[in-house]
C-alpha positions, 0 to 999 in steps of 0.5 A, a space after each residue: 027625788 028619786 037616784 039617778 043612775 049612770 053608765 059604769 057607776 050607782 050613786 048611793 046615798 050621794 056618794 058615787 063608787 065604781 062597779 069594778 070596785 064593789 067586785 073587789 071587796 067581794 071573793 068569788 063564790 065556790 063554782 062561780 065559774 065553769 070549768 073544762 078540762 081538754 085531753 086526748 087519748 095517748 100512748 105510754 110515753 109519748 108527751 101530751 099537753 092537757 088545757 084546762 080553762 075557767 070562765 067566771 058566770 059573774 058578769 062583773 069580774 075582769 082580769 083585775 078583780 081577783 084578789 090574787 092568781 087563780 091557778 089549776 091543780 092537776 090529777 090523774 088517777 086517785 088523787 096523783 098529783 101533776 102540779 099547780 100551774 097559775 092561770 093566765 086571765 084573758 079578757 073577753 073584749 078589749 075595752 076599757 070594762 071587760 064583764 067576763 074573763 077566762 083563764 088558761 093553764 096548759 100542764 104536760 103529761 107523759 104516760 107512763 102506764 097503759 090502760 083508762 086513766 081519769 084526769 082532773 083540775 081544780 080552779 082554786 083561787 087564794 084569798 086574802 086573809 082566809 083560806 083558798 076557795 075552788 071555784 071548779 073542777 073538770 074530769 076526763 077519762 082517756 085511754 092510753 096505748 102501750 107504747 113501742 118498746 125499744 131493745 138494741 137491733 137485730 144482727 146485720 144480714 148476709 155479710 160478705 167479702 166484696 174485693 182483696 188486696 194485700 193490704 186492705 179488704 172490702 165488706 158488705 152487710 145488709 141492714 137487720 130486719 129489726 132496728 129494735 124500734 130505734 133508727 139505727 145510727 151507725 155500724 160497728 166493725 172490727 177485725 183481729 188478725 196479725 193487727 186489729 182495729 176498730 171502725 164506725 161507718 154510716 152505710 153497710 159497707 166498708 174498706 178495711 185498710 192498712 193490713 199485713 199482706 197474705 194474712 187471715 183476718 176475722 171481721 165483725 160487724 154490729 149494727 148500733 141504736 140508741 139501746 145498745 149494739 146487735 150480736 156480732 156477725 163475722 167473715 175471715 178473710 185472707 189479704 192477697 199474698 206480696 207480688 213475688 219478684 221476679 228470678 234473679 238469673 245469675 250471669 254466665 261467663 265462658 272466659 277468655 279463649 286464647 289463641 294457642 297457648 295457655 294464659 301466658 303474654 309475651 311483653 309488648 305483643 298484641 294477644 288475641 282472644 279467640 272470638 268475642 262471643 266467648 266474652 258475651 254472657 246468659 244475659 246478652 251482653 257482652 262482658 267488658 275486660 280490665 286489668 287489675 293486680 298488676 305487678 311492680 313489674 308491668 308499665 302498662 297493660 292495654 285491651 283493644 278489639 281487632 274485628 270480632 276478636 279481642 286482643 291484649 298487650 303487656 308492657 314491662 318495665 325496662 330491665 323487668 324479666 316478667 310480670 303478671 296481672 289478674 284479667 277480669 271479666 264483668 257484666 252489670 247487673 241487668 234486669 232480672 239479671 245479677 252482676 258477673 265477675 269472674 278473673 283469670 291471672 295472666 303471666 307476662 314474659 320477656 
């Protein structure tokens, strides 16, 4: 009786075994497979990522009939090494059978040299027992740009003094006309003078405070990347002189002009000035009168104002023959104006 054959299985001399497990027990062949290697053209040191792939011919291995990992070794020029990656094996159907399997591995490569490179991968695969097998290699020749070579930036552009006061100053700069290949992240400045100081800004301006008034000030400014800083540029610059107060005038007093006579009161009589205008001062106020220094002698020495005169009566104490008392004139401080004092000793008589 001829054999009979099922779907999935060969009946051999009566005993039944499954197709996936005949393919176990035989390893691939060397270049059973094919073999691609994707690459690009790059530039010095930009990153890239290279994709090679593996597609078994037999039509009779899956994801599990290997005995081990198929994993891609890496090339570029003769022979440099970039590193084995293990493969990962995707199944072309999603059956419960899968007759044909492809596997991946992505490896990233920065250049580091420009010119024409070739590039390869070798599908090797582990056996067990015996020593590994390469199922296939690709190759791809690529060419790789010089890349933008960075430095620190150009120096800032037309620095300039925009506003002064006593204590604080303003600048401007324009951007360098070379970022050095690199964004610029920020700028330096800096000043010496009668204090110093360091500040970093974003813009191309800043207000530099806390400075001494009517002082000279060297400020410099550097513009920063990630390479470095840029040659300093500089301005001076004095702050504004301190406001100068305005004149203190002194006061100006005529004194006391008697009516007859010299400084000398007769004890219990009212004395007269002359006009009060002699007691107004410079300032346009009129100077107030008091007594002070007076004698063990005196009872009491009182000021009144009689129209525009100012009088002053001397009282001595009973059985006293004479006194004496010292007459002050005084004017406050007003503004612009010192305070005023001046005194006069005055006599005092029975």
């Amino acid at each position: 009786m001829a054999p009979t054959f099922k779907s999935g299985f060969v009946l051999v001399a009566g005993v039944g075994v499954a197709a996936s497990t005949l393919a176990l027990a035989v390893p691939a062949a060397a270049a059973s497979g094919k073999t691609t290697l994707s690459a690009g053209n790059g530039t010095v040191g930009v990153n890239q990522v290279l994709t090679a792939t593996y597609v078994a011919y037999d039509a009779t291995t899956s994801c599990d009939d290997e005995p081990g990992s198929i994993s891609f070794d890496f090339q570029y020029g003769n022979g440099n090494d970039l590193g084995t990656i293990d493969g990962t094996c995707t199944p072309v159907s999603n059956g419960s059978y899968t007759p044909v399997a492809t596997w991946t591995a992505t490896m990233n490569w920065t250049p580091t040299a420009s010119g024409n490179v070739n590039l390869s991968v070798n599908v090797i695969e582990p056996l067990i027992g015996g020593s590994p097998v390469t199922l296939g290699q690709a190759s791809k020749r690529v060419s790789i740009a010089p890349g933008q070579q960075t430095s620190a930036p150009s120096k800032v552009q037309n620095l300039k003094v925009t506003g002064v006061s006593t204590n604080a100053v303003s600048l401007n700069w324009n951007a360098p006309s070379s970022s050095g290949g690199s964004p610029i992240s920020g700028y330096i400045v800096k000043w010496t003078g009668p204090t110093s100081g360091q500040i970093t800004v974003q813009a191309t301006n800043a207000n530099v405070g806390t400075l001494s008034a009517g002082s000279a000030y060297t400020f410099s400014v550097s513009a920063a990347n990630a390479q470095g800083w840029s040659d300093w540029v500089s301005v001076t610059q004095n702050t504004a002189n301190a406001p100068t107060p305005p004149p203190t005038q002194q006061q100006v007093l005529d004194g006391p002009m008697w009516t007859g006579g010299g400084p000398k009161v007769k004890s219990g009589q009212w004395r007269t000035f002359n006009n009060t205008s002699n007691l107004d001062t410079n300032a346009g106020r009129e100077a107030q009168l008091s007594a002070i220094n007076r004698s063990s002698t005196l009872k009491s020495v009182t000021f009144r104002y009689d129209g525009d005169n100012a009088q002053v009566k001397a009282v001595l104490k009973p059985g006293a023959k004479s006194g004496s008392f010292t007459l002050r004139e005084f004017s406050p401080a007003l503004p612009g104006f010192t305070a005023m004092s001046m005194t006069k000793v005055i006599k005092v008589v029975k």
